[in-house]
C-alpha positions as CSV (number, residue, x, y, z in Angstrom):
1,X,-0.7,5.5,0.7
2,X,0.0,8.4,3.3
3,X,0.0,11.7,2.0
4,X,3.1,12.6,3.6
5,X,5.0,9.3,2.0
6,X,3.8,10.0,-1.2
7,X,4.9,13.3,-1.3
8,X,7.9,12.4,-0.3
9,X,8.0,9.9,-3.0
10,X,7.1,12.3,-5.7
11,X,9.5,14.7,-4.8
12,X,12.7,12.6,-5.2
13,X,11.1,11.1,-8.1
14,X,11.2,14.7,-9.6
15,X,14.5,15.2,-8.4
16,X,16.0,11.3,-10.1
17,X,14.1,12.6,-13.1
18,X,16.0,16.5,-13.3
19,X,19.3,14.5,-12.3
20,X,18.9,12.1,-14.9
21,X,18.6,15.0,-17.5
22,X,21.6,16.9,-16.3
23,X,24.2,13.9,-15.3
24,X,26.7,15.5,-16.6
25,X,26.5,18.7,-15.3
26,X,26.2,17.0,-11.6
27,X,28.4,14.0,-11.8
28,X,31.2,16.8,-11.0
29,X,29.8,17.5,-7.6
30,X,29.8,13.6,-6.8
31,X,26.5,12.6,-8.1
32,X,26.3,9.5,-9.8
33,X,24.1,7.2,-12.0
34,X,24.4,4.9,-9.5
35,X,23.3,7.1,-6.7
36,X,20.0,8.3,-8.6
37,X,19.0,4.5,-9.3
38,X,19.5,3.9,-5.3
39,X,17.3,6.9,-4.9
40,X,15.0,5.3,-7.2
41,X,14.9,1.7,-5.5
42,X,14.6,3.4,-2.4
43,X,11.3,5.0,-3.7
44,X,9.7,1.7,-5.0
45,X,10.8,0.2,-1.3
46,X,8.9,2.9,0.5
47,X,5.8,2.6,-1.9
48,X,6.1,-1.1,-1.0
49,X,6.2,-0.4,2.8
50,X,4.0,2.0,2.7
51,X,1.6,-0.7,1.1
52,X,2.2,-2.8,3.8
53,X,1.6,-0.7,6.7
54,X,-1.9,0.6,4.7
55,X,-2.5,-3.4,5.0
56,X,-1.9,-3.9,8.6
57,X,-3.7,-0.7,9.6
58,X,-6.8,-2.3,7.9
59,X,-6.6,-5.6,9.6
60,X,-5.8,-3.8,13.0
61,X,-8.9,-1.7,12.8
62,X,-10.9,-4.7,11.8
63,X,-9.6,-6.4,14.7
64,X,-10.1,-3.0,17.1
65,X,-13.8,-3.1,15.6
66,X,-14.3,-6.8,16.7
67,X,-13.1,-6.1,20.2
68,X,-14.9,-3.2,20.9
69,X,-18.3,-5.7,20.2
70,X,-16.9,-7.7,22.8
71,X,-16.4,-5.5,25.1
72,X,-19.7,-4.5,24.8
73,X,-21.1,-7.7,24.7
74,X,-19.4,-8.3,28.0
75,X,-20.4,-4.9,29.6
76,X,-24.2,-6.3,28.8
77,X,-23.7,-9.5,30.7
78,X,-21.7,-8.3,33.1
79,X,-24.6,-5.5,34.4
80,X,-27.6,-8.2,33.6
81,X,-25.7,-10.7,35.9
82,X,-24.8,-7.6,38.5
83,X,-28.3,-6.3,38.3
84,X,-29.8,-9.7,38.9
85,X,-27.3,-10.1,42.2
86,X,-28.4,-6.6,43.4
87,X,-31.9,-7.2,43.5
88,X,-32.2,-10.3,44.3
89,X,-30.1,-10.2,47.5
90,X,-28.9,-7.1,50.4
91,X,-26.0,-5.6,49.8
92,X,-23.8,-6.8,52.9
93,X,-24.2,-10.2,50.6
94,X,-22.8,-8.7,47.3
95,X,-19.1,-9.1,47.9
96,X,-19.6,-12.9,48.4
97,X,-21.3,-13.0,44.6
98,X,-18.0,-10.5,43.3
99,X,-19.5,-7.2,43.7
100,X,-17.5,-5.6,46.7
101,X,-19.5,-2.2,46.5
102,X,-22.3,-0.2,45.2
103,X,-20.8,0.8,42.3
């Protein structure tokens, strides 16, 4: 869980909880039960989400980790076949193997 959601979720979890304790006292400025158990739901939503997203950020650095080993694995065959084209032939004849310049 992020450290900023769970704050977050701590802190109106505090504040359902000192609510709860003193409905009386702040049902006459227009709090409710009601409004506390939304407060509450909305908490165990955002845990949930928050659960999710922790899931997809694992399976999307999994699937950054896999590309970056192709990309390296390309970069090795790509100079090994560039390489061989280089000096095996002059350079006038690169471009007609892909390789337009020196580079």
């Amino acid at each position: 869980m992020s450290v900023t959601i769970n704050k977050e979720i701590e802190k109106a979890q505090v504040l359902a909880a000192g609510l709860k304790k003193n409905l009386d006292e702040v049902r006459k400025h227009g709090i409710t039960a009601d409004d506390i158990q939304e407060m509450e739901e909305a908490c165990e939503i955002l845990r949930k989400k928050d659960a999710e997203v922790e899931a997809l950020h694992m399976e999307l650095a999994k699937k950054v980790r896999e590309t970056h080993l192709y990309l390296a694995e390309l970069k090795d065959k790509y100079g090994k076949h560039r390489m061989t084209i280089r000096h095996h032939y002059l350079q006038p004849e690169w471009a007609k193997y892909g390789l337009p310049d020196k580079r």
